[in-house]
C-alpha positions in Angstrom: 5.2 247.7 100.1 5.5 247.6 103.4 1.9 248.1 104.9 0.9 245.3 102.4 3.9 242.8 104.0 2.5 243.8 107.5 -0.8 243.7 106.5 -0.1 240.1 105.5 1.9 239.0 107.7 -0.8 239.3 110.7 -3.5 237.8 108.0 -1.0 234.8 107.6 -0.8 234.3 111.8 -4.5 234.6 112.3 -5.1 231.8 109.6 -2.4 229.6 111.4 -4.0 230.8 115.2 -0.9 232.0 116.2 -0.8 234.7 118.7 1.6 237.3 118.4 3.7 235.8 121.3 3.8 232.5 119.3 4.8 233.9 116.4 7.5 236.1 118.0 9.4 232.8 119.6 8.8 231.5 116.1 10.7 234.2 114.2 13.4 234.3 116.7 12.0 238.0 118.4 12.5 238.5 122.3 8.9 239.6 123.1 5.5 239.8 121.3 5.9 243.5 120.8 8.1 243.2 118.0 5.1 241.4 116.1 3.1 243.8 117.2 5.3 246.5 116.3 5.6 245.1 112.6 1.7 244.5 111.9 0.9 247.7 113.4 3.4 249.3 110.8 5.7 250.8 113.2 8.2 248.8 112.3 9.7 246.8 109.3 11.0 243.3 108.4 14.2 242.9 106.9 14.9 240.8 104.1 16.4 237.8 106.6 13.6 238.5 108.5 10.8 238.0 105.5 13.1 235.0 104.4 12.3 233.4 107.7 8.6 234.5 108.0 7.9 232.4 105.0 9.6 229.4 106.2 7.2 229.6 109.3 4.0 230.5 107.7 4.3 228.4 104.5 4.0 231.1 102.1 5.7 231.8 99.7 7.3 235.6 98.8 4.5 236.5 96.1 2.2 236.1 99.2 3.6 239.5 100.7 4.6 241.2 97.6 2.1 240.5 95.2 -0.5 243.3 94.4 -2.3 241.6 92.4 -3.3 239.4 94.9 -6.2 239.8 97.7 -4.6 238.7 101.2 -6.1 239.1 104.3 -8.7 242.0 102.3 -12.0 242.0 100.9 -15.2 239.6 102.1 -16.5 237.1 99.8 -20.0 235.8 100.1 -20.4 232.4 97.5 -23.5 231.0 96.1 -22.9 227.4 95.4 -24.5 224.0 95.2 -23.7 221.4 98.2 -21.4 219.3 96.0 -18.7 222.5 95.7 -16.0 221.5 98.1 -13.7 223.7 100.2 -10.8 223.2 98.3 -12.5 224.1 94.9 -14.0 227.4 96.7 -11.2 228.4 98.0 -8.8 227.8 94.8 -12.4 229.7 92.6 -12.1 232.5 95.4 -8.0 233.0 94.9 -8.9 233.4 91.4 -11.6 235.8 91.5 -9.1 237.8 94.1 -6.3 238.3 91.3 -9.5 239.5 89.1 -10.6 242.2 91.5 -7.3 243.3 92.0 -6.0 243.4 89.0 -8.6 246.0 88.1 -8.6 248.0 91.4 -4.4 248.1 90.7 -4.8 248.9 87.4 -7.3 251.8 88.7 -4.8 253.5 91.2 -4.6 257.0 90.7 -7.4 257.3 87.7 -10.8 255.8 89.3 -12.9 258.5 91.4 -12.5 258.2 95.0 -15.8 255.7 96.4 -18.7 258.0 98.2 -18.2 257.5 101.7 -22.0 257.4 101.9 -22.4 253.9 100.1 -26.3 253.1 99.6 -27.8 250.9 102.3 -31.1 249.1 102.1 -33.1 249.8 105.3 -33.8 246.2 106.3 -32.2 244.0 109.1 -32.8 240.4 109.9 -36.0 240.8 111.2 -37.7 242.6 108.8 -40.4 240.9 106.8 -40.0 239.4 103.3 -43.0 241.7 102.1 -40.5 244.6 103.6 -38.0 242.9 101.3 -40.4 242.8 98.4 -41.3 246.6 98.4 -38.2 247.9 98.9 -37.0 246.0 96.0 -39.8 247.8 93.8 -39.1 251.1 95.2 -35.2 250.4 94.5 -36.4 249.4 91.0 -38.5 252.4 90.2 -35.4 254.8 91.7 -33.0 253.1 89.4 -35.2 253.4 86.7 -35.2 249.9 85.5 -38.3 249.7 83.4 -40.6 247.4 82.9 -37.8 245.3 82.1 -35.3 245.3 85.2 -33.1 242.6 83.7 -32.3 244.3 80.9 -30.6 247.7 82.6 -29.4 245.9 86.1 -25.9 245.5 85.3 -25.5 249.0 84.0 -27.5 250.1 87.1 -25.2 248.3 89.5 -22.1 249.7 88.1 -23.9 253.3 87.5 -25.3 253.2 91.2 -23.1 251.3 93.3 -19.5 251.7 91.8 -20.0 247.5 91.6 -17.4 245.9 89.7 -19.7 242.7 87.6 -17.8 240.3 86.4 -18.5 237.4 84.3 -16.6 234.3 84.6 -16.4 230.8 83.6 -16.8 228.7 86.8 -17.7 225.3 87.8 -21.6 224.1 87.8 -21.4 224.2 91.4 -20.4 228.2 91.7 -23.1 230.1 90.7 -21.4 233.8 91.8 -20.6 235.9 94.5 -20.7 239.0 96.1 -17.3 240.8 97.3 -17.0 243.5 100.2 -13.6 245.5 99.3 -12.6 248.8 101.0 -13.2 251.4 97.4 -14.4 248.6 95.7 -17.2 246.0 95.7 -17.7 243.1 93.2 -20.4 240.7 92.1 -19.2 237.2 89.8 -21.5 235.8 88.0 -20.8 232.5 86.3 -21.7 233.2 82.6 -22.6 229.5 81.6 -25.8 229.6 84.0 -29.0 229.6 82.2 -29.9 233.6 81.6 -32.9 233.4 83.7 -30.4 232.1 86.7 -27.9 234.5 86.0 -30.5 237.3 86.4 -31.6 235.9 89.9 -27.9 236.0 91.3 -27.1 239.3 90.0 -30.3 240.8 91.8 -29.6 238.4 94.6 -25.8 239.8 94.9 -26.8 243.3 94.9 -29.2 242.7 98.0 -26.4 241.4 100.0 -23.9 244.8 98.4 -26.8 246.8 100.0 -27.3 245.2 103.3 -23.8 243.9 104.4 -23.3 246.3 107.5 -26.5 244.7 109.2 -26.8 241.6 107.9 -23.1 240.3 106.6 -24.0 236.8 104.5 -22.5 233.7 105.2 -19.0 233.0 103.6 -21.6 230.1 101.6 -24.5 230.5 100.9 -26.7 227.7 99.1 -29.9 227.5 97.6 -32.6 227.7 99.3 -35.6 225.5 97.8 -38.8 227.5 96.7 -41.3 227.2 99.6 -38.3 226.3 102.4 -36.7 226.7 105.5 -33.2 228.2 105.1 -31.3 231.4 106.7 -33.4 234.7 106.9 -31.2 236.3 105.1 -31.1 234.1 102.1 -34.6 234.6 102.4 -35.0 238.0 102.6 -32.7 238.1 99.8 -34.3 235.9 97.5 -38.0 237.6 97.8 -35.6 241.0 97.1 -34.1 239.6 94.1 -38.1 237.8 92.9 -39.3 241.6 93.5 -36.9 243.7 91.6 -36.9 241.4 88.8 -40.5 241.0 88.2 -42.2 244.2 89.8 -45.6 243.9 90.3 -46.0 246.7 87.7 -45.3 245.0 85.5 -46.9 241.5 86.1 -50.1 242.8 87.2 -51.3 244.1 83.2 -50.1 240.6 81.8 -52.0 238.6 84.9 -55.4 240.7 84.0 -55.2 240.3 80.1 -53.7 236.7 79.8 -57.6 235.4 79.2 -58.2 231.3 78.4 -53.5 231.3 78.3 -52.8 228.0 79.9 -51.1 229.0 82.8 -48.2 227.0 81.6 -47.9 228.8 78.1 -48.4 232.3 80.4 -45.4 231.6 82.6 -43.2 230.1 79.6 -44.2 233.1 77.5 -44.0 235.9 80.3 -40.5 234.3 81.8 -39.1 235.0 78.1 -40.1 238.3 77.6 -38.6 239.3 81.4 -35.7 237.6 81.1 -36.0 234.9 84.7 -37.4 231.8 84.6 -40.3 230.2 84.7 -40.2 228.4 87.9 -39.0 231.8 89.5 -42.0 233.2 88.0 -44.3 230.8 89.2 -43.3 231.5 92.9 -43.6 235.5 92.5 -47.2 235.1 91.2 -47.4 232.8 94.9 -45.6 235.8 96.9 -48.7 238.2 95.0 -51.4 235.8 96.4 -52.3 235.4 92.5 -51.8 231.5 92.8 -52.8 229.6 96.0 -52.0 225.7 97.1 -54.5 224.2 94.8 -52.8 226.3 91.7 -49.6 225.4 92.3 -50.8 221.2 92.0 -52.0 221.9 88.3 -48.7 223.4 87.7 -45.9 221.0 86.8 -42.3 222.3 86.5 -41.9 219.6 83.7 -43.8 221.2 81.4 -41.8 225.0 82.1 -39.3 223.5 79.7 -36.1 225.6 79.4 -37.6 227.8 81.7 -39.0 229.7 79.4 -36.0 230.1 77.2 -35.8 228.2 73.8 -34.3 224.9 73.9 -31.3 225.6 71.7 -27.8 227.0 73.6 -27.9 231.0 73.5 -24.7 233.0 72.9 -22.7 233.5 76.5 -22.6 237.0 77.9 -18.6 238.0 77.4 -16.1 237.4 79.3 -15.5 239.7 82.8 -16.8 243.2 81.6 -16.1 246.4 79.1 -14.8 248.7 81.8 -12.5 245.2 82.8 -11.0 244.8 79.1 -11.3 248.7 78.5 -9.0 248.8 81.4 -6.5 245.9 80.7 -6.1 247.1 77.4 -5.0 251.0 78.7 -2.6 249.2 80.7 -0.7 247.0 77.8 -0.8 249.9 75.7 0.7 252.5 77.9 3.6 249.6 79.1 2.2 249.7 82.4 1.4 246.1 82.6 3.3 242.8 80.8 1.3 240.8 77.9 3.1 237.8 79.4 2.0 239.1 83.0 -1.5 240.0 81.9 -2.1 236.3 80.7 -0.6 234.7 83.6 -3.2 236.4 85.9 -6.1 235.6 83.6 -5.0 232.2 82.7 -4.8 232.7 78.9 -2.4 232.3 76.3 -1.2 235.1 74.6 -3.7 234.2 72.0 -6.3 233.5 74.1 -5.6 237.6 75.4 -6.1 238.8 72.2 -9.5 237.0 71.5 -10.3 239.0 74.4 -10.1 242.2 72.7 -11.2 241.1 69.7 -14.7 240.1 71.4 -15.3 243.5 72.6 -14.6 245.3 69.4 -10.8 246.5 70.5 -7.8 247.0 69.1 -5.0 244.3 70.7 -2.1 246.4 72.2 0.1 243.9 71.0 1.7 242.0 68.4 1.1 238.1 67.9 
């Protein structure tokens, strides 16, 4: 408990842009080695102490004691549209921290200790978006994805990366994120995005798991249109996440035999059995040099209606995950966690807890 409180404690000052001295004279110290004593765990606050830290940082005391909280730990990387606002992030990204650590608190002592040797693409900012395309269909012929990759990619992820992939319900304006956590990274997805979408930011996601050392993403990150100017890294990581998805091994014996299709029909058709959508489809057959300018002005995104996908609403991926619920549930059966506590971190009734389980074909560890 007390390397979390000095942990947070200098996490609290740097948000303020205090300086150790400052915050010494603040709490009452002599000198700024008493700070620097305490946030270097060499020393410890006591309880009038903490009492009076809060009143200076405006925090309250679940802010230092709270372990299922993510303070000052952990590096999120959002993919939004330009109406989300900083307040919504950061209230979404406060959230998804009591998610994450939830499960990796609910892991201690049971989860395998992490590889030290986490996989690493081998691109940096410079390298070309074709280098970003065929390293994304190597990656998808190591894995194994098939001719499919939608399909297996979140098993993958979890299989091959230790990635925690949640599904959540979010704004419109979230679309998911990636998360950088010492033992454990995390990708969000916001379930209610088309399928096709939700596809594209899982594959988009892992390319920023893989290269964070040399190219850490923005905090935010928005779209970049098809054909645009935006950062290199976006970039790079959307012809990664075009590649992986639809691999030219597999596009290339549909493009030869598609015959008199209307290239509208094709893509619709195609999109559907691959899981993305259409429009995403149109500008991977642009990155092959299979469609050129004057293709592209017969093809009208109007007509890729539902992106492929039929028009009617299809059923929502479940809530979070199975190792997520599987886990939550070993902890209300085995007393280590509260039902009362377990809602109030997920923002559920009781009941709503229970319809939880019951969607994942569990048993609820408790009694309604």
């Amino acid at each position: 408990m007390t390397e979390l409180i000095n942990r947070r404690l200098k996490h609290a000052r740097g948000k303020l842009s205090l300086t150790q001295a400052e915050l010494s004279a603040k709490l009452g110290f002599k000198d700024r080695q008493t700070v620097a004593a305490i946030e270097a765990g060499q020393r410890k606050l006591s309880a009038e102490e903490l009492v009076r830290a809060m009143q200076v940082l405006g925090v309250d005391l679940d802010y230092f004691t709270d372990s299922f909280r993510l303070v000052g730990e952990g590096q999120f990387s959002w993919r939004t549209t330009r109406d989300a606002t900083a307040n919504l992030l950061d209230t979404f990204e406060e959230r998804a921290g009591r998610w994450i650590a939830l499960y990796r608190k609910l892991g201690e002592g049971k989860d395998v200790p992490p590889s030290p040797l986490q996989p690493r693409l081998p691109l940096i900012e410079k390298s070309s978006y074709e280098e970003a395309r065929t390293v994304a269909e190597a990656l998808g012929r190591e894995w194994d994805l098939g001719e499919i990759p939608a399909l297996k990619l979140p098993e993958r992820v979890r299989d091959k990366l230790g990635a925690l992939v949640l599904y959540v319900d979010a704004s419109p304006s979230i679309s998911g994120a990636a998360c950088q956590l010492p033992g454990l990274n995390a990708i969000l997805i916001n379930r209610k995005e088309p399928e096709g979408r939700r596809h594209y930011d899982l594959a988009h996601e892992i390319f920023h798991l893989l290269t964070w050392e040399q190219m850490p993403p923005e905090h935010r990150e928005g779209e970049i249109p098809h054909g645009g100017k935006g950062r290199r890294v976006e970039q790079l990581a959307d012809n990664f996440a075009s590649a992986l998805l639809m691999p030219e091994r597999t596009l290339a014996p549909r493009w030869r035999t598609r015959g008199n299709t209307e290239i509208h029909d094709w893509l619709n058709t195609t999109a559907t059995e691959l899981f993305v959508t259409a429009v995403a489809l149109k500008w991977r057959l642009v990155q092959l040099g299979w469609l050129d300018k004057a293709d592209l002005l017969e093809i009208h995104d109007d007509r890729l209606t539902a992106n492929g996908r039929p028009r009617q609403p299809l059923p929502l991926p479940k809530l979070f995950s199975p190792e997520f619920v599987q886990r939550l549930r070993e902890a209300l059966a085995k007393g280590e966690l509260s039902v009362r506590r377990a809602a109030s971190l997920l923002e559920m009734t009781i009941e709503d807890l229970a319809e939880l389980f019951q969607d994942y074909g569990l048993p609820v560890p408790f009694e309604l």
